[in-house]
Backbone as CSV, one residue per row, in Angstrom:
resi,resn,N_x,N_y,N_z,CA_x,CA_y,CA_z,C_x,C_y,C_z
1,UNK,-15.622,-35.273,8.159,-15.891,-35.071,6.727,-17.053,-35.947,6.254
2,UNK,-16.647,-36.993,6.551,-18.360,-38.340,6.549,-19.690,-37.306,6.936
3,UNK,-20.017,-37.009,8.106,-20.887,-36.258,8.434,-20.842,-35.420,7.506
4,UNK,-20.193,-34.456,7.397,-20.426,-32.991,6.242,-21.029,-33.715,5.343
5,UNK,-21.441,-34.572,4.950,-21.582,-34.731,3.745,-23.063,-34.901,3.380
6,UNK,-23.708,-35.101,5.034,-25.044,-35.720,5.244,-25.738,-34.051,4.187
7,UNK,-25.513,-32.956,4.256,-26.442,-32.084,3.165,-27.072,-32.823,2.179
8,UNK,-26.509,-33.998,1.853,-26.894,-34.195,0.425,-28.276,-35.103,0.913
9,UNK,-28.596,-35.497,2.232,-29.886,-36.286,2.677,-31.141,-34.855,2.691
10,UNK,-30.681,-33.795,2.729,-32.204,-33.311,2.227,-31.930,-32.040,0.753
11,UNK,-31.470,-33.126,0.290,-31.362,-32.397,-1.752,-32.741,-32.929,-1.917
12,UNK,-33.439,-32.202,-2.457,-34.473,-32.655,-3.458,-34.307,-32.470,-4.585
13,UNK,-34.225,-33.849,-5.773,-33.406,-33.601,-6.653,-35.252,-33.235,-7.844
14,UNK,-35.893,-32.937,-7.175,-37.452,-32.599,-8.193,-37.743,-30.954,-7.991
15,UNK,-37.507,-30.867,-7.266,-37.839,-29.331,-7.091,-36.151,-28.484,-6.805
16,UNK,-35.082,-29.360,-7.248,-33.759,-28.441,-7.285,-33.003,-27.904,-5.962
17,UNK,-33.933,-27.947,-4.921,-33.139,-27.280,-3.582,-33.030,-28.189,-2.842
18,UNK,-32.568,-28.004,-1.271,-32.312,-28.425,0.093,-33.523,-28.250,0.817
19,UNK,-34.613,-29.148,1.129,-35.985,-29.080,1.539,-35.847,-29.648,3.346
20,UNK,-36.228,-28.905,4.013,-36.577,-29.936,5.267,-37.747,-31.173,4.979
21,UNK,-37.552,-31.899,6.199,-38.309,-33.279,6.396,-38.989,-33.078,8.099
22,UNK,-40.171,-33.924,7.993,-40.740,-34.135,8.959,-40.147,-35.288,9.866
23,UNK,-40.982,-35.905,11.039,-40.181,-36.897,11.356,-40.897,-37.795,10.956
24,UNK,-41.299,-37.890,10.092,-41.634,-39.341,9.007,-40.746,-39.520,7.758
25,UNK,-39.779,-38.260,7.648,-38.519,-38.888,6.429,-39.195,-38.167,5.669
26,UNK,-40.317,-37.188,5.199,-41.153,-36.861,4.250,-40.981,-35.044,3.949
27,UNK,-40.902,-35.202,3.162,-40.546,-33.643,2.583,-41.617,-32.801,3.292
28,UNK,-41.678,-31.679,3.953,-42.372,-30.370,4.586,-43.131,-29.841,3.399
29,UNK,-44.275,-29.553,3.199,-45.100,-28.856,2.114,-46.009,-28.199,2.962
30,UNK,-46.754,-27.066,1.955,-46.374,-26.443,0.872,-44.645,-26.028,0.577
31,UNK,-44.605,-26.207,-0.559,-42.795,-25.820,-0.844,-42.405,-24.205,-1.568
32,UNK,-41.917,-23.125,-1.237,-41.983,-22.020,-2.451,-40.346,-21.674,-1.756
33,UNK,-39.904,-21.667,-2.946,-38.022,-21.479,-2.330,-37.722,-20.521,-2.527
34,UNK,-38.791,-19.443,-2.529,-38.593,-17.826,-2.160,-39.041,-17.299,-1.042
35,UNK,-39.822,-17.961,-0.237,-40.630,-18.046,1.305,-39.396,-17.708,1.989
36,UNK,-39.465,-16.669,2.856,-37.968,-16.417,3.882,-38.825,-17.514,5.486
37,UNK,-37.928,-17.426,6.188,-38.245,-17.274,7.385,-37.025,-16.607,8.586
38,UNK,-37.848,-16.080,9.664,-37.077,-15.101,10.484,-36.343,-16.242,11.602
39,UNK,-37.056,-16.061,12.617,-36.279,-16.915,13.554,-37.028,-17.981,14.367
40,UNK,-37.894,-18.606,13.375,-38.999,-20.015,13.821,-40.763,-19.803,12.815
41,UNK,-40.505,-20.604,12.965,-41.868,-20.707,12.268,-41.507,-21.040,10.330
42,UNK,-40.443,-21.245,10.257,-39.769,-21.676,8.822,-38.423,-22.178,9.087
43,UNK,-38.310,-23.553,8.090,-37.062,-24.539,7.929,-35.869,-23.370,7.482
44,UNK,-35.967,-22.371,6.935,-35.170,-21.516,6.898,-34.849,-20.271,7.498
45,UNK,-33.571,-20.394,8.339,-33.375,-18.872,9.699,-32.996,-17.691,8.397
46,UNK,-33.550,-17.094,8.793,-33.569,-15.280,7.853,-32.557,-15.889,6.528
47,UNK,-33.588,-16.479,5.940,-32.958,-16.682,4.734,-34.312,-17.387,3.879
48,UNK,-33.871,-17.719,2.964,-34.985,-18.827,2.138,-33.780,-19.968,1.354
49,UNK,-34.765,-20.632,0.295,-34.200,-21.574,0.051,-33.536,-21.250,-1.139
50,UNK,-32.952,-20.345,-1.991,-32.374,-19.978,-2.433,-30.867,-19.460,-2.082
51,UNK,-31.368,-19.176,-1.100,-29.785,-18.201,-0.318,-29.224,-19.769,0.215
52,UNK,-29.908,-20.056,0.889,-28.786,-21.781,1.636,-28.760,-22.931,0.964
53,UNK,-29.116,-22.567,-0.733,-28.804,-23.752,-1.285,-27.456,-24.172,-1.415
54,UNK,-26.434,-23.121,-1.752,-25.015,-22.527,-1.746,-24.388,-22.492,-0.324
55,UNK,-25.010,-23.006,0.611,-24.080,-23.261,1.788,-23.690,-24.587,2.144
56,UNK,-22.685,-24.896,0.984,-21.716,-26.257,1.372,-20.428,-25.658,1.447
57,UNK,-20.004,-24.575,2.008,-18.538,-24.348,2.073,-17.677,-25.269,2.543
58,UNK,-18.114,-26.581,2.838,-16.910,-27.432,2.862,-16.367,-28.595,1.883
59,UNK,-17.875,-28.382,1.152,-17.702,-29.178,-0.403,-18.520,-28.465,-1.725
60,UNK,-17.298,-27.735,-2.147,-18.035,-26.833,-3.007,-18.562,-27.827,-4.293
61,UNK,-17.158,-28.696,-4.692,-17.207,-29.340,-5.791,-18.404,-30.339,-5.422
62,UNK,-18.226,-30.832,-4.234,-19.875,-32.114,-4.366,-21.317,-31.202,-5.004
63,UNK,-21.503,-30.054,-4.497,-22.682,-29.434,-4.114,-22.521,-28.777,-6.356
64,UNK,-21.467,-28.818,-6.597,-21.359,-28.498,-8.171,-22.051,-30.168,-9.187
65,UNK,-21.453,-31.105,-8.273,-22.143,-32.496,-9.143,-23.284,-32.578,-8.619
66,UNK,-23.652,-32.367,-7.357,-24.967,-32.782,-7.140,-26.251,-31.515,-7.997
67,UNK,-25.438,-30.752,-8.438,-26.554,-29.312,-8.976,-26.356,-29.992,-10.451
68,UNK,-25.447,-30.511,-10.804,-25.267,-31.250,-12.432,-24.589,-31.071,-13.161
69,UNK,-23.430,-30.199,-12.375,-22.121,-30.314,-13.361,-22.003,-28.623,-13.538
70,UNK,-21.092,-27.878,-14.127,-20.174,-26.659,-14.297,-21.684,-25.706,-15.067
71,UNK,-21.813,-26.280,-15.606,-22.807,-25.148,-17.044,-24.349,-25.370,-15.875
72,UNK,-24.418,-26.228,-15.429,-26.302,-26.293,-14.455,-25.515,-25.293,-13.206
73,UNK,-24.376,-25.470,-12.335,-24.210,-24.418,-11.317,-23.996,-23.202,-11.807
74,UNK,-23.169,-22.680,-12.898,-23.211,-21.475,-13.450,-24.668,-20.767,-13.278
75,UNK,-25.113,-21.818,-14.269,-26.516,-21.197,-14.820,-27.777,-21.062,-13.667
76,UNK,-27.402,-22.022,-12.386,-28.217,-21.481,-11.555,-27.805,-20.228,-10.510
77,UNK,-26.715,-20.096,-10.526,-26.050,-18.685,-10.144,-26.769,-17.738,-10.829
78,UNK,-26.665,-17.898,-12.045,-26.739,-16.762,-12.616,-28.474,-16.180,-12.634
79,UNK,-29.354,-17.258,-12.546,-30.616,-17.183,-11.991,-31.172,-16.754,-10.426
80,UNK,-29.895,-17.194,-9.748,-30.426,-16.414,-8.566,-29.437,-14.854,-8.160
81,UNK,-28.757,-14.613,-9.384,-28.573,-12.975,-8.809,-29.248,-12.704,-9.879
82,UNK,-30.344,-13.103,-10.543,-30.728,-12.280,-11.423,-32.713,-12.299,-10.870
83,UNK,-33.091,-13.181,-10.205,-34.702,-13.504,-9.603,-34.912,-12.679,-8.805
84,UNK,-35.697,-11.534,-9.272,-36.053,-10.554,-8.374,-37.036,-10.670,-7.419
85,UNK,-37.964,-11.526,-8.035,-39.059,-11.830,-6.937,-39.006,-12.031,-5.781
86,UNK,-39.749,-11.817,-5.135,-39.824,-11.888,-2.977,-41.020,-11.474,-2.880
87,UNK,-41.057,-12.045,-1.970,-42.392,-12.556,-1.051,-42.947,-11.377,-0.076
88,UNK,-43.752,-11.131,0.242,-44.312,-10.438,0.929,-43.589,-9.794,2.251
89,UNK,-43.687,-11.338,3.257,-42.764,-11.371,4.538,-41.147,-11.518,4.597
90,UNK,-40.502,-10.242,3.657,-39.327,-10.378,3.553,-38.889,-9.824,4.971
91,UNK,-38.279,-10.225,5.813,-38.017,-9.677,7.101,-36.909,-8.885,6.974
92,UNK,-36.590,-8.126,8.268,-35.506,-7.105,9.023,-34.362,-7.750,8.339
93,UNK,-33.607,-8.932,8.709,-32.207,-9.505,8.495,-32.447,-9.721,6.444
94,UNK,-33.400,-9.179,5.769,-33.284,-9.709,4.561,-33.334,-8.456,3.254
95,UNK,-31.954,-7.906,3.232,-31.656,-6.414,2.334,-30.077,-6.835,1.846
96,UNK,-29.877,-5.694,0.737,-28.728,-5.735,0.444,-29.123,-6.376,-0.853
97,UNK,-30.092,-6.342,-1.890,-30.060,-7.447,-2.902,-29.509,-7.420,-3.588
98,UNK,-29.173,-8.287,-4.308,-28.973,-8.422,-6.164,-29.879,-9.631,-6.744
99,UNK,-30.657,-9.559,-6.774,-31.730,-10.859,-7.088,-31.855,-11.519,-6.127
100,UNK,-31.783,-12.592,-5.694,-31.954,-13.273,-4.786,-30.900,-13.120,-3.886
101,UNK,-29.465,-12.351,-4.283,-28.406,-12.767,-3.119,-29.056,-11.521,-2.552
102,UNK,-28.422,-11.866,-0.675,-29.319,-10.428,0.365,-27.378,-10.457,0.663
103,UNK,-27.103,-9.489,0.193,-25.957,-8.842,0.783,-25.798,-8.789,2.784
104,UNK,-26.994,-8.129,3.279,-27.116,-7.469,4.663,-27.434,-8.761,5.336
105,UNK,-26.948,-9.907,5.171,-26.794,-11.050,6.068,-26.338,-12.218,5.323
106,UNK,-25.066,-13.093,6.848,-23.783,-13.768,6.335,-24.122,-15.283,5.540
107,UNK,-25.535,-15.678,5.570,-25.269,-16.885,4.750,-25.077,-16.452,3.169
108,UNK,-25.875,-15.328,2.400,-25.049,-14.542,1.240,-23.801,-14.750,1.120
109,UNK,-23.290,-14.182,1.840,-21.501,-13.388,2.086,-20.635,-14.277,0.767
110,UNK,-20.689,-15.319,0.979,-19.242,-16.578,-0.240,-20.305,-16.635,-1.523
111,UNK,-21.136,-16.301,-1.508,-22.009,-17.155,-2.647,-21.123,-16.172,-4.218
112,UNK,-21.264,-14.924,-4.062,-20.205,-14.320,-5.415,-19.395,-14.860,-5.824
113,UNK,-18.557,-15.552,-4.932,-17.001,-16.491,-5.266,-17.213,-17.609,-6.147
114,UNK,-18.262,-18.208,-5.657,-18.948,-19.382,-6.202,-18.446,-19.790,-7.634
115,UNK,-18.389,-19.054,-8.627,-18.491,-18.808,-9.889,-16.228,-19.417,-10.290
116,UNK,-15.762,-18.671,-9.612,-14.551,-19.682,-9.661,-14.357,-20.754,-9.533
117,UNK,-15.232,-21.958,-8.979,-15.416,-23.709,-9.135,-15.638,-23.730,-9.677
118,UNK,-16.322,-23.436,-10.532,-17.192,-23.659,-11.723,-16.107,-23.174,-13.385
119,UNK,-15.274,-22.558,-13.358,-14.719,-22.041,-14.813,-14.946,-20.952,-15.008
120,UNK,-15.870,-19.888,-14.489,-16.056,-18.943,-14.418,-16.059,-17.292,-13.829
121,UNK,-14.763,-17.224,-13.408,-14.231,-16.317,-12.594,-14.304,-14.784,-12.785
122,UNK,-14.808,-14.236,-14.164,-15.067,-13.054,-14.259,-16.224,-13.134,-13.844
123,UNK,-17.052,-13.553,-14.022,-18.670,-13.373,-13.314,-18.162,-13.362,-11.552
124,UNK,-17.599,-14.098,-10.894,-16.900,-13.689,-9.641,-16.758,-11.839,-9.560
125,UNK,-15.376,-12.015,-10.281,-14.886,-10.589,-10.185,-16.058,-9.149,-10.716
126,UNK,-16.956,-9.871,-11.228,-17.942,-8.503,-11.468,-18.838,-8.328,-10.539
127,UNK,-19.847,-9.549,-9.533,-20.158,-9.843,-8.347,-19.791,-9.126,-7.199
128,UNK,-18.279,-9.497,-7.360,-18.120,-8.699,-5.852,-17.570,-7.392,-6.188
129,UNK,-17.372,-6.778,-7.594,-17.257,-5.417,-7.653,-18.415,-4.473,-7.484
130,UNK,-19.698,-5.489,-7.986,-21.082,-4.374,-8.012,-21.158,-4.326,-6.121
131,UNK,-20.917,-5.426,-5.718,-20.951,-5.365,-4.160,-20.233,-4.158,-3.554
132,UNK,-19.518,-4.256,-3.661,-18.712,-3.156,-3.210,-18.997,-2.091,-3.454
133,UNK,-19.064,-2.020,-4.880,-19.428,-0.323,-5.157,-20.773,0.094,-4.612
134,UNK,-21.802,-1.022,-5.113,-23.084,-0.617,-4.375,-23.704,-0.599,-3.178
135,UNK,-22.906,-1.799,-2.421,-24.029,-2.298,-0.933,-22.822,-1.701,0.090
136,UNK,-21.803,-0.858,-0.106,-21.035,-0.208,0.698,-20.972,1.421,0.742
137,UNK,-20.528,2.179,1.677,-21.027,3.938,1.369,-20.408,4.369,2.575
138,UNK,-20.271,5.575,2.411,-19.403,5.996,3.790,-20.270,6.837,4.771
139,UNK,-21.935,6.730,4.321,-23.318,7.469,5.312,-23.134,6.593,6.376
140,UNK,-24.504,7.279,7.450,-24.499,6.458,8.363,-25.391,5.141,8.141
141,UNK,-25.741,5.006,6.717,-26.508,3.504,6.388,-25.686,3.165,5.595
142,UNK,-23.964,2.672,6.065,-22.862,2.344,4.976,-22.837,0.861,4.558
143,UNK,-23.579,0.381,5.443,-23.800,-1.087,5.685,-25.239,-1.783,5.034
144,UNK,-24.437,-2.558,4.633,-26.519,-3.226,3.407,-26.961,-3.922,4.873
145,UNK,-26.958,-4.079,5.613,-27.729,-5.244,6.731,-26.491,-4.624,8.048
146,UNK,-27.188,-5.931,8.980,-26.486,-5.785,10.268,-24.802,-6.103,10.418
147,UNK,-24.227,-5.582,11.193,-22.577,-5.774,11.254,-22.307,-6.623,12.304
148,UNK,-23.062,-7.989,12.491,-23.076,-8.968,12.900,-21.559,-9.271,13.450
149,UNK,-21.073,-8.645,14.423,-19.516,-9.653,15.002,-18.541,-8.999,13.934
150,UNK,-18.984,-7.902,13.532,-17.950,-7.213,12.162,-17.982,-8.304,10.875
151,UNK,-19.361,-8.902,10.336,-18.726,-9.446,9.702,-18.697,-9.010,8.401
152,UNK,-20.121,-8.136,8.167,-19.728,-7.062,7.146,-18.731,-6.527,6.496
153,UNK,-17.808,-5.817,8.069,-16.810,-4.785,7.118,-15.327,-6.017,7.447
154,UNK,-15.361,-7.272,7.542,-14.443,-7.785,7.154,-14.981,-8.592,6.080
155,UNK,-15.801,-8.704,5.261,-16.459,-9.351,3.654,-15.644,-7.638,3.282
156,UNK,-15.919,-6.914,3.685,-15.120,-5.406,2.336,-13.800,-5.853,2.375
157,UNK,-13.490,-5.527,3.600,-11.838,-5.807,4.146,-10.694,-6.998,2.971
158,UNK,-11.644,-7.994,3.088,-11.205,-8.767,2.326,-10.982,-8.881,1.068
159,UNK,-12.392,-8.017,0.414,-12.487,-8.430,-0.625,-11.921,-7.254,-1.694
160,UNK,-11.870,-6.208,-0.547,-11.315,-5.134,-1.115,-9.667,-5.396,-1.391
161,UNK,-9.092,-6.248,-0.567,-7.449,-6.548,-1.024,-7.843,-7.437,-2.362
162,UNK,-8.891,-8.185,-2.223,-8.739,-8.827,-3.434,-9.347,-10.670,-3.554
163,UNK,-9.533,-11.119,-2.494,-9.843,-12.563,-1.745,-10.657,-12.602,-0.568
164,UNK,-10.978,-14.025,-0.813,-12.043,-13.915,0.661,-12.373,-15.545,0.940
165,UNK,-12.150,-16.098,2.072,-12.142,-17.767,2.558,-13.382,-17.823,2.651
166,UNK,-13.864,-18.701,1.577,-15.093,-19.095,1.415,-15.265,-20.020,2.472
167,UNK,-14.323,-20.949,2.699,-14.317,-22.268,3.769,-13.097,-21.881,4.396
168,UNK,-13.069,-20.772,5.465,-11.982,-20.441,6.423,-11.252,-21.721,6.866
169,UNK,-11.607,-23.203,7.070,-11.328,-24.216,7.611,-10.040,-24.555,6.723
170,UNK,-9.938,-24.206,5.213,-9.589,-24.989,4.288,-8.062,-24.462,3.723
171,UNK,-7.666,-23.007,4.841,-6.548,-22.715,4.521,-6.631,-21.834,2.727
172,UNK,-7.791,-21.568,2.031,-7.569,-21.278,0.776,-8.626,-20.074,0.611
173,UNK,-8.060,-19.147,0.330,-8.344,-18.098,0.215,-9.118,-17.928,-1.996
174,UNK,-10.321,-17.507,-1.910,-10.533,-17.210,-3.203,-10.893,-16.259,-3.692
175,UNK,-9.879,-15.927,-5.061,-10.152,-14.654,-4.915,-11.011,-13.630,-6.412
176,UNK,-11.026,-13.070,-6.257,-12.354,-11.992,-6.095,-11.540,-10.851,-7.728
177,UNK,-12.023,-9.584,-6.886,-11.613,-8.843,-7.638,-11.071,-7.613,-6.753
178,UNK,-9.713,-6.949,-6.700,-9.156,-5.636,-5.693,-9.828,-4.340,-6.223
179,UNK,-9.693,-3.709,-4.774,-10.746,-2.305,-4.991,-9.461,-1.842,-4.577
180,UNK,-8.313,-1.899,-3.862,-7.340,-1.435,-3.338,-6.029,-1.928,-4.508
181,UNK,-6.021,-0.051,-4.484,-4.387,-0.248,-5.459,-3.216,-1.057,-4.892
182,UNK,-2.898,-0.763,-3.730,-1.981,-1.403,-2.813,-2.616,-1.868,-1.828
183,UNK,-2.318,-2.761,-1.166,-2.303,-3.364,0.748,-0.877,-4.264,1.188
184,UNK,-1.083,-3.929,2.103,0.149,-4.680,2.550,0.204,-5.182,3.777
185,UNK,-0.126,-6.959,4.076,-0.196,-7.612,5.134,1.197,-7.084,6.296
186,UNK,1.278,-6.880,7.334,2.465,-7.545,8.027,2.836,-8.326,8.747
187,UNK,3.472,-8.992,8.253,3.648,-10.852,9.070,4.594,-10.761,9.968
188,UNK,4.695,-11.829,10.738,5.957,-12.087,11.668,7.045,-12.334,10.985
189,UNK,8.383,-12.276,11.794,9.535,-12.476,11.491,9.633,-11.323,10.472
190,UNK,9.171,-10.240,10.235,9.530,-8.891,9.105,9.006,-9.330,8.144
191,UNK,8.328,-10.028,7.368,7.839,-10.730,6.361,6.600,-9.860,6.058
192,UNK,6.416,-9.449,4.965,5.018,-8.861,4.300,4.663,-9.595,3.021
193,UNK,3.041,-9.366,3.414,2.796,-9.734,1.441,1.893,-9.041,1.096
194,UNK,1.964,-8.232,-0.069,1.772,-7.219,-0.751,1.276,-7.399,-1.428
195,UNK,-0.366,-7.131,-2.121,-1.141,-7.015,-3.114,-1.521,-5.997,-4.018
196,UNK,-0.856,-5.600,-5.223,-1.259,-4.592,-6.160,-1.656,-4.597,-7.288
197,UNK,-2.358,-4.023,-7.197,-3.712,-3.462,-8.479,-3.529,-2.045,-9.065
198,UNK,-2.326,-2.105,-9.446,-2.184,-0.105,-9.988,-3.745,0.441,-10.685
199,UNK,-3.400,-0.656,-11.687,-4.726,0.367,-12.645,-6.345,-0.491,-12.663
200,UNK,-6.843,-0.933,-11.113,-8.027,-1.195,-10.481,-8.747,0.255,-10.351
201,UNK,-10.064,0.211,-11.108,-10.798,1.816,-11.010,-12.322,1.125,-11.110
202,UNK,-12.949,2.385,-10.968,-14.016,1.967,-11.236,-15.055,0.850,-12.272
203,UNK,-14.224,1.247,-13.289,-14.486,0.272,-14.704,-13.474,-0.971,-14.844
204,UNK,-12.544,-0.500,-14.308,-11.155,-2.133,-14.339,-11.293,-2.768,-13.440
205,UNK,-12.329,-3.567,-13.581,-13.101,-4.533,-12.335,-12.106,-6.034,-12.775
206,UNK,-11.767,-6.353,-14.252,-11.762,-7.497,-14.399,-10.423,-7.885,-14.836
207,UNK,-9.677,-8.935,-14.300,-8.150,-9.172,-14.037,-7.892,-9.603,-15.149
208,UNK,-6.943,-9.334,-15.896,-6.585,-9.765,-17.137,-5.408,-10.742,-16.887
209,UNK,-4.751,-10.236,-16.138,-3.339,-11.257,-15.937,-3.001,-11.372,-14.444
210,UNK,-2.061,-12.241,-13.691,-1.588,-11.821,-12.159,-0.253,-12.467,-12.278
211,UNK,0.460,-11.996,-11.274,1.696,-12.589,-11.307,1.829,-12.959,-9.380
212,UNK,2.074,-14.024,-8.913,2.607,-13.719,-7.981,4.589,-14.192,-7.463
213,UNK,4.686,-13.194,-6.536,6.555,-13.346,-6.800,7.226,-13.098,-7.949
214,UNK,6.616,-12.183,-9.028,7.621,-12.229,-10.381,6.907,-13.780,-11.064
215,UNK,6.437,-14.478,-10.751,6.159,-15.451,-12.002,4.017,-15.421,-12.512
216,UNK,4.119,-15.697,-13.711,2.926,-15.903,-14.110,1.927,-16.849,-13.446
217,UNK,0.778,-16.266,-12.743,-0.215,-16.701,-11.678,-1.390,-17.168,-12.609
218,UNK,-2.228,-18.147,-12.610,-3.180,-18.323,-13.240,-4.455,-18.723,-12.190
219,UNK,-3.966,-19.370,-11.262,-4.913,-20.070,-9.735,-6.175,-18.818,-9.522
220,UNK,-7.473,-19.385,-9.516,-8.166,-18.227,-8.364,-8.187,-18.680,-7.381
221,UNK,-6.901,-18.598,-6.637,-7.133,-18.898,-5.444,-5.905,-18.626,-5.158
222,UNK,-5.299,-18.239,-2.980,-3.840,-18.061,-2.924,-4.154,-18.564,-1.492
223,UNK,-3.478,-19.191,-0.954,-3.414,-20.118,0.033,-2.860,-19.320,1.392
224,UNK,-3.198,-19.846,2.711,-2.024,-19.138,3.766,-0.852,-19.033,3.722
225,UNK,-0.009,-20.804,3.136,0.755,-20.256,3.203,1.358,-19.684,2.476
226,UNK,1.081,-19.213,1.094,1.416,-17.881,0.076,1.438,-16.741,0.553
227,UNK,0.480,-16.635,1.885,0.697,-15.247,2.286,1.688,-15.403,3.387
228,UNK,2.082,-16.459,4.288,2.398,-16.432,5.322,4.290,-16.349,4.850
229,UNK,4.064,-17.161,3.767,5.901,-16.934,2.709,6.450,-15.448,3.082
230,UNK,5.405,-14.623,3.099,5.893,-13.212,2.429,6.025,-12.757,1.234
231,UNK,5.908,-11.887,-0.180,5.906,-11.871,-1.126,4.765,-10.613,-2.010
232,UNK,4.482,-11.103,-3.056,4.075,-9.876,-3.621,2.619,-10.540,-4.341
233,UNK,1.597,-10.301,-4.497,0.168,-11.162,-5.771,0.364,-9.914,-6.656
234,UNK,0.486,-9.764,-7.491,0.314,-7.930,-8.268,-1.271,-8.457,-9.642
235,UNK,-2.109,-7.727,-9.495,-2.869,-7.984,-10.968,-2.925,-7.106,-12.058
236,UNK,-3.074,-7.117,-12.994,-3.155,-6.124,-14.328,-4.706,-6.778,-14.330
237,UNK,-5.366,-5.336,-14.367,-6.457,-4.855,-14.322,-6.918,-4.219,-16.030
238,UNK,-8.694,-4.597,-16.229,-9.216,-4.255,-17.330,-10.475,-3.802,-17.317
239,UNK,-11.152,-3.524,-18.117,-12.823,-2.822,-18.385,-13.627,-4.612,-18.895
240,UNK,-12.686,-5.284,-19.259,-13.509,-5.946,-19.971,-13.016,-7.579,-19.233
241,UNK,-13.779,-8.873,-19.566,-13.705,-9.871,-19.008,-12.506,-10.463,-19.383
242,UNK,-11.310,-11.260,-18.919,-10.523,-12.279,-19.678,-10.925,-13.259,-19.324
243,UNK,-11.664,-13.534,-20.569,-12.376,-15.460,-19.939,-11.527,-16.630,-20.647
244,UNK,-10.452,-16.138,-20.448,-9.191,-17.339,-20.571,-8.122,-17.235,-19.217
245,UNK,-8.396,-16.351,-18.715,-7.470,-16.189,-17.309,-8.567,-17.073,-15.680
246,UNK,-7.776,-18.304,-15.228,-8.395,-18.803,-14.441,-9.446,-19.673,-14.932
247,UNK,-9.576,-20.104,-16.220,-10.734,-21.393,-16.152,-10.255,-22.728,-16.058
248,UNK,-8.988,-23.088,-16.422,-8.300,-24.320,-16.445,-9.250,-25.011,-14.792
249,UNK,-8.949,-26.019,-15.114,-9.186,-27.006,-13.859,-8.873,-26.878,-12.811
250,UNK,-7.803,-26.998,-12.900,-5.960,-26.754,-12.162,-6.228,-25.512,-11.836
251,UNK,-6.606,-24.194,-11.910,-6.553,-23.163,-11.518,-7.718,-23.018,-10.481
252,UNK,-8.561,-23.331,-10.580,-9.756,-23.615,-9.935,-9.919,-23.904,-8.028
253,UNK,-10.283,-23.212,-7.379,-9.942,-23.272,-5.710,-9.896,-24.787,-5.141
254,UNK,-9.297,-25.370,-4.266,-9.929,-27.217,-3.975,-11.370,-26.834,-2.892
255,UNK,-11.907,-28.005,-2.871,-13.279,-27.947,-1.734,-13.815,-26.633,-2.144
């Protein structure tokens, strides 16, 4: 965990991102944190510096103080699915957009979730609904990018029940918004757990209430062993945002 933490030795806290260094300790220039690079010849593999600023999945909350707190990470979220600009040499591994996020490759993949550390969980749940509806299709180009090790159609898989492990390490599942009315895990020992979304449609992207087991759920987030219990998550589904469901603190994913 000491080590994980070293990201924060190339923050540049003047120009806002994660910059490489030479071996003199000295920041790499020219700097443009829309510059991709493919596979050498740039500090960034098929990505730029936008897409891997958001790759601390093992400390979401550090990488939230070090950006400046709840309202500066929001607001730079919300700037990079909204920065359309790109660069010339956008390469092969770099499609699938929504502003700056590239859907069609996995350092993207958690960045939608993002928005639940922060207090802001309907912007989550609308994220990974435009995802779904848009960068998925049942042609033979169903896929926004490459299906890298399946990891594509397990980002749907997931997110279509409703959640998705931003930091697989961490046991905590965060969750999203269901495209699936029903699913139903099956566990060992006869044990299932069951996720339903009756009235999830095209327009009822955004969770108004959840219950899990019969009691009132507020967490964005549901853990292994919530699923591994056996049991039921059910959500009541809406057209419109509840931005009082899931902002508490306490509700908020850990790491």
């Amino acid at each position: 965990m000491e080590r994980s933490q070293y990201f924060k030795n190339l923050y540049d806290a003047q120009s806002g991102f994660f910059r490489a260094k030479n071996s003199d300790g000295k920041w790499l220039t020219p700097f443009n944190p829309l510059q991709y690079g493919g596979n050498g010849g740039n500090p960034y593999t098929e990505g730029n510096a936008w897409q891997y600023y958001w790759y601390v999945p093992q400390d979401v909350k550090g990488l939230i103080a070090l950006t400046g707190g709840d309202n500066k990470f929001t607001a730079k979220l919300d700037t990079f699915f909204t920065l359309d600009s790109k660069p010339g040499e956008v390469n092969g591994n770099a499609s699938g957009f929504i502003g700056q996020y590239a859907h069609g490759n996995e350092p993207s993949h958690h960045i939608s979730y993002l928005y639940n550390y922060a207090g802001q969980p309907w912007k989550t749940q609308y994220y990974v609904a435009k995802i779904c509806r848009e960068l998925y299709n049942t042609s033979s180009s169903g896929y926004a990018g490459n299906e890298d090790c399946g990891q594509m159609s397990a980002w749907y898989v997931f997110s279509a029940m409703g959640f998705y492990p931003v930091n697989p390490a961490s046991s905590v599942y965060v969750i999203g918004t269901p495209v699936l009315r029903k699913s139903v895990m099956q566990l060992s020992a006869n044990k299932k757990f069951t996720v339903l979304a009756p009235n999830s449609s095209v327009d009822n992207i955004y969770i108004q209430s959840a219950k899990l087991n019969g009691k009132t759920y507020t967490h964005t987030y549901i853990t292994q062993q919530d699923i591994m219990n056996g049991g039921t998550l059910e959500f009541v589904m809406g057209d419109k945002p509840n931005e009082h469901w899931g902002v508490g603190v306490a509700d908020r994913p850990v790491r």
